[in-house]
Backbone bond lengths (Angstrom), bond angles and torsions (degrees), N, CA, C in turn:
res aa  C-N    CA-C-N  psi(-1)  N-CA   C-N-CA  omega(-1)  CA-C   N-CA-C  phi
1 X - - - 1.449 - - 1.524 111.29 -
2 X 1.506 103.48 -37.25 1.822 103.05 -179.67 1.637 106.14 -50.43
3 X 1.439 109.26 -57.32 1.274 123.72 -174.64 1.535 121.57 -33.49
4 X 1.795 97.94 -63.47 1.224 110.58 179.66 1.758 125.87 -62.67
5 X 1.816 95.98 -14.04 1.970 94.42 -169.15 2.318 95.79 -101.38
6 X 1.636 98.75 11.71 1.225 114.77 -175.66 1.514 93.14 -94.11
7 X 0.868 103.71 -46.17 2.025 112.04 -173.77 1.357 109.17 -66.41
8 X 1.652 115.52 -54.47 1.435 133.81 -166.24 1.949 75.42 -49.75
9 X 1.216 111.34 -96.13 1.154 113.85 -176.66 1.593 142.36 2.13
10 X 1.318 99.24 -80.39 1.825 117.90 149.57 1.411 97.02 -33.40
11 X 1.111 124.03 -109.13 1.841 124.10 -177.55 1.450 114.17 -12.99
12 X 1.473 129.00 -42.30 1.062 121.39 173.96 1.625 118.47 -77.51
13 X 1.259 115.33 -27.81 1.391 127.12 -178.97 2.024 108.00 -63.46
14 X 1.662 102.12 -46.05 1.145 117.25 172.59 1.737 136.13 -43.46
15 X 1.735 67.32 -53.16 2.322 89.62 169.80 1.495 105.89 -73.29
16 X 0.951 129.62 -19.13 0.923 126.99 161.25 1.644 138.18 -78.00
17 X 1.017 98.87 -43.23 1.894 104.79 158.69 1.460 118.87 -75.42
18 X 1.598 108.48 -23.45 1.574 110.82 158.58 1.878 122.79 -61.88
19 X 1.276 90.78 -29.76 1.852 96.31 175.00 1.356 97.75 -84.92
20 X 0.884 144.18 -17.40 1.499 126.31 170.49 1.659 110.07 136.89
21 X 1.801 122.96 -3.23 1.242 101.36 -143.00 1.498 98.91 -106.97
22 X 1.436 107.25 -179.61 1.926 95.93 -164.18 1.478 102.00 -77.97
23 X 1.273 110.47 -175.98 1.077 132.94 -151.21 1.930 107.66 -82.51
24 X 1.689 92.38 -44.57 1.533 81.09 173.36 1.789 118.19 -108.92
25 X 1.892 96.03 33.14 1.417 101.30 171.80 1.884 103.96 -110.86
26 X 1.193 86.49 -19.67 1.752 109.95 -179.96 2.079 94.71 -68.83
27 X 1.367 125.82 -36.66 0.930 114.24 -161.73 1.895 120.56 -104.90
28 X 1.658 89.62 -8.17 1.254 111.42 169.15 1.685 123.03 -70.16
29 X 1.761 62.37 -45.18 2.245 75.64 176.00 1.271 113.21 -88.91
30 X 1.437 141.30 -19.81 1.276 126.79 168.52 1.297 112.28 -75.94
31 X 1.548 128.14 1.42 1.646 118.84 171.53 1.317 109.26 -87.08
32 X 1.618 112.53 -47.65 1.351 126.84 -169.81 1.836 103.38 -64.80
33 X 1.141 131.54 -32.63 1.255 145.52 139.35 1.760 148.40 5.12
34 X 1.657 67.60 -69.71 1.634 90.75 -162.72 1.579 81.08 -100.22
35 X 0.872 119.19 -29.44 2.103 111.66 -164.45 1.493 96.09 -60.17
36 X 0.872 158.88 -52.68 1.636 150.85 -177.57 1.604 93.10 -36.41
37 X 0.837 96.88 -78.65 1.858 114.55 -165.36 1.602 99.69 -47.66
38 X 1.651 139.77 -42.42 0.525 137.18 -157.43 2.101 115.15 -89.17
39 X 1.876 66.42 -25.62 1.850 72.97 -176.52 2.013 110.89 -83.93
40 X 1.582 85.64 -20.60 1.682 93.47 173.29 1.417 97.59 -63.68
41 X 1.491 141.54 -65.62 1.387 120.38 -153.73 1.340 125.16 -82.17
42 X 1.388 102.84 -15.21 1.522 101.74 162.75 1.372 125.53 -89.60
43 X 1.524 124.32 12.28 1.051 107.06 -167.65 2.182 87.84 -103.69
44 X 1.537 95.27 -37.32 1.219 113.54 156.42 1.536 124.61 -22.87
45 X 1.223 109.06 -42.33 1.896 125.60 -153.94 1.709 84.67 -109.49
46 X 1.604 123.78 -24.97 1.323 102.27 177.30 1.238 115.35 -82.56
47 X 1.673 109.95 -33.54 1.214 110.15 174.83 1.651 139.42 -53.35
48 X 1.596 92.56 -14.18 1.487 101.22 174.98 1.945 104.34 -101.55
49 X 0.861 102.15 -21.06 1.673 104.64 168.02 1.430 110.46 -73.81
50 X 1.472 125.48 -25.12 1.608 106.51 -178.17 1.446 91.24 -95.04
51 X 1.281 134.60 -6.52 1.784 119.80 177.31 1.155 106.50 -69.38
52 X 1.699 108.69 -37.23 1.378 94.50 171.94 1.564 141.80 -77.40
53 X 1.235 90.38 -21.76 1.663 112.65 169.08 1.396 112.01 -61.26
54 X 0.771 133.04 -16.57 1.773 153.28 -155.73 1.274 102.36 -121.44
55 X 1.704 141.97 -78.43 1.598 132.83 171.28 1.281 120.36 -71.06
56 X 1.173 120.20 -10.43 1.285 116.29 179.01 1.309 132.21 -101.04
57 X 1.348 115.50 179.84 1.614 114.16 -165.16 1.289 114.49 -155.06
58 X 1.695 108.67 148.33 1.666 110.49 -169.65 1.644 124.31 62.09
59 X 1.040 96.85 -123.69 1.538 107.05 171.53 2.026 123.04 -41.54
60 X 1.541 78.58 -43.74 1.429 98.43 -165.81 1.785 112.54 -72.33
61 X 1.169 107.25 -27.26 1.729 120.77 -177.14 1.920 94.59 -97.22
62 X 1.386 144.53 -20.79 0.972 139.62 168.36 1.341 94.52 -67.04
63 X 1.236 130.92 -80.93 1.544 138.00 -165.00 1.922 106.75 -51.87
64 X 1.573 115.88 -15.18 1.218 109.85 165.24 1.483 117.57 -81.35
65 X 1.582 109.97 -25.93 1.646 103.92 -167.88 1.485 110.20 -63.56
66 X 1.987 103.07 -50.52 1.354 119.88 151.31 1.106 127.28 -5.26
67 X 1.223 113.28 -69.38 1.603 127.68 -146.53 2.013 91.47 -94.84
68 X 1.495 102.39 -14.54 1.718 71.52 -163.47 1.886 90.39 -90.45
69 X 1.471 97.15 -25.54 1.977 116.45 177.49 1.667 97.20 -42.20
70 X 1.431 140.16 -35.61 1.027 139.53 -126.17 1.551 90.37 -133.15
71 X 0.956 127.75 -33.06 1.898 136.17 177.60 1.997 93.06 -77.16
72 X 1.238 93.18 -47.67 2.039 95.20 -172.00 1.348 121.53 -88.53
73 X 1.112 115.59 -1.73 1.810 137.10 155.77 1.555 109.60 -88.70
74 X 1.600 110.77 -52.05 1.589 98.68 165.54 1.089 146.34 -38.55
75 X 1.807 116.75 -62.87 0.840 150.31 133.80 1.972 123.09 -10.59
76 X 1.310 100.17 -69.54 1.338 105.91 155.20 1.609 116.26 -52.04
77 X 1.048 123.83 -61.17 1.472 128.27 -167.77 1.489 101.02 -59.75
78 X 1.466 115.50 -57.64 1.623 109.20 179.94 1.731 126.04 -70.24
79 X 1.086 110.60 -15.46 1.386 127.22 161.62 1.777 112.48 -73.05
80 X 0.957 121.18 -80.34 1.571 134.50 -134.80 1.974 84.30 -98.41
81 X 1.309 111.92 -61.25 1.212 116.20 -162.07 1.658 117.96 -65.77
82 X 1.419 114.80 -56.33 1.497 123.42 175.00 1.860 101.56 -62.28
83 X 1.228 130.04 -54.61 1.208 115.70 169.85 1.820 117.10 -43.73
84 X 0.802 85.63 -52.50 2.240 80.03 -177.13 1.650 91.30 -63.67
85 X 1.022 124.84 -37.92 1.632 107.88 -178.29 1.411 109.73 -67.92
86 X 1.240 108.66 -44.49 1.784 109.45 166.59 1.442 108.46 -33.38
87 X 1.578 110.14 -91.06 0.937 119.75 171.50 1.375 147.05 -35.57
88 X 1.501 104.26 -15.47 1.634 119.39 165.26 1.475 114.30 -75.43
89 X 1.594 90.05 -40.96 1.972 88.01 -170.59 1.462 109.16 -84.57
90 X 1.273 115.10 -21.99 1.573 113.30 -157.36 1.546 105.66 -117.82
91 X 1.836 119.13 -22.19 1.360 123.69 -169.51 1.407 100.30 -73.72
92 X 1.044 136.81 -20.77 1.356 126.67 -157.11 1.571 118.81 -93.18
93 X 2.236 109.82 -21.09 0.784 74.37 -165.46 1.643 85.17 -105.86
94 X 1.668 106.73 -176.96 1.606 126.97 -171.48 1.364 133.36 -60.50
95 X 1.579 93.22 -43.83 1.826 115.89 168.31 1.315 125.17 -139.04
96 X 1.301 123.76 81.76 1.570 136.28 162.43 1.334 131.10 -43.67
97 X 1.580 114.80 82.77 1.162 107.90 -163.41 1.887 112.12 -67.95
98 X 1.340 116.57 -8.94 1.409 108.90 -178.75 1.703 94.96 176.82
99 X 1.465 102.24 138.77 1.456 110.07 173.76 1.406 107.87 -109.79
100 X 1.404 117.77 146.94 1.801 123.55 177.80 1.486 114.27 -37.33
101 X 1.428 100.96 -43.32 1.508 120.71 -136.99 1.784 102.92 -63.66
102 X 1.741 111.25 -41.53 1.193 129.38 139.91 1.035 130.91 -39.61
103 X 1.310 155.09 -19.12 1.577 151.05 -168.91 1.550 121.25 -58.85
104 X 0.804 103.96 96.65 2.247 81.07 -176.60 1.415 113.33 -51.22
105 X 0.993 138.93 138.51 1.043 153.19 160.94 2.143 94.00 -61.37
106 X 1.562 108.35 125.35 1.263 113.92 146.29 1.731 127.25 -130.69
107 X 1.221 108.71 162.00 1.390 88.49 -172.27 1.684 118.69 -86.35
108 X 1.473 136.73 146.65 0.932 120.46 -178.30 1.711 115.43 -32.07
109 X 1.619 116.48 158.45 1.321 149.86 154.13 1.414 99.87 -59.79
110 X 1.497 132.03 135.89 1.179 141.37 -139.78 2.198 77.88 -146.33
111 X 1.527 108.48 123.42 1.047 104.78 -167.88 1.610 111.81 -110.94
């Protein structure tokens, strides 16, 4: 889930430097963005982890405590944590002439 609310993100950061906008307005708005979407599927993925935490038994309520510990650390980490890293490396400075996250991918020149 970390992975995927890391991507949602990037992609949103992208459409955004594709419309034209700067780099650390492109990265403001692909966080503020993607968090709907992001808070829908995890809240989604908890909701099926506390059913199980709730009918289930033994094995099955261990692997729920797990699983919901691991959706609400994600979540946290791809929210709160990768943004301050954003913002550490890239907030500080004044004029961003271009972020990675944007790059097109082409395939090598064939010689």
């Amino acid at each position: 889930m970390a992975i995927d609310a890391n991507v949602l993100v990037n992609e949103r950061v992208r459409e955004e430097l594709r419309a034209g906008a700067t780099p650390q307005a492109s990265i403001h708005a692909g966080y503020e963005r993607a968090f709907g979407t992001i808070l829908d599927s995890n809240i989604t993925t908890l909701i099926a982890g506390l059913a199980l935490l709730i009918f289930g038994s033994g094995p099955v309520r261990g692997f729920a405590v797990v699983h919901c510990l691991g959706i609400l650390t994600s979540m946290f980490s791809s929210v709160v944590i990768s943004r301050a890293m954003i913002n550490l490396i890239y907030g500080t400075r004044r004029k961003l002439e271009h972020v990675s996250i944007g790059a097109a991918w082409s395939p090598p020149k064939q010689a």
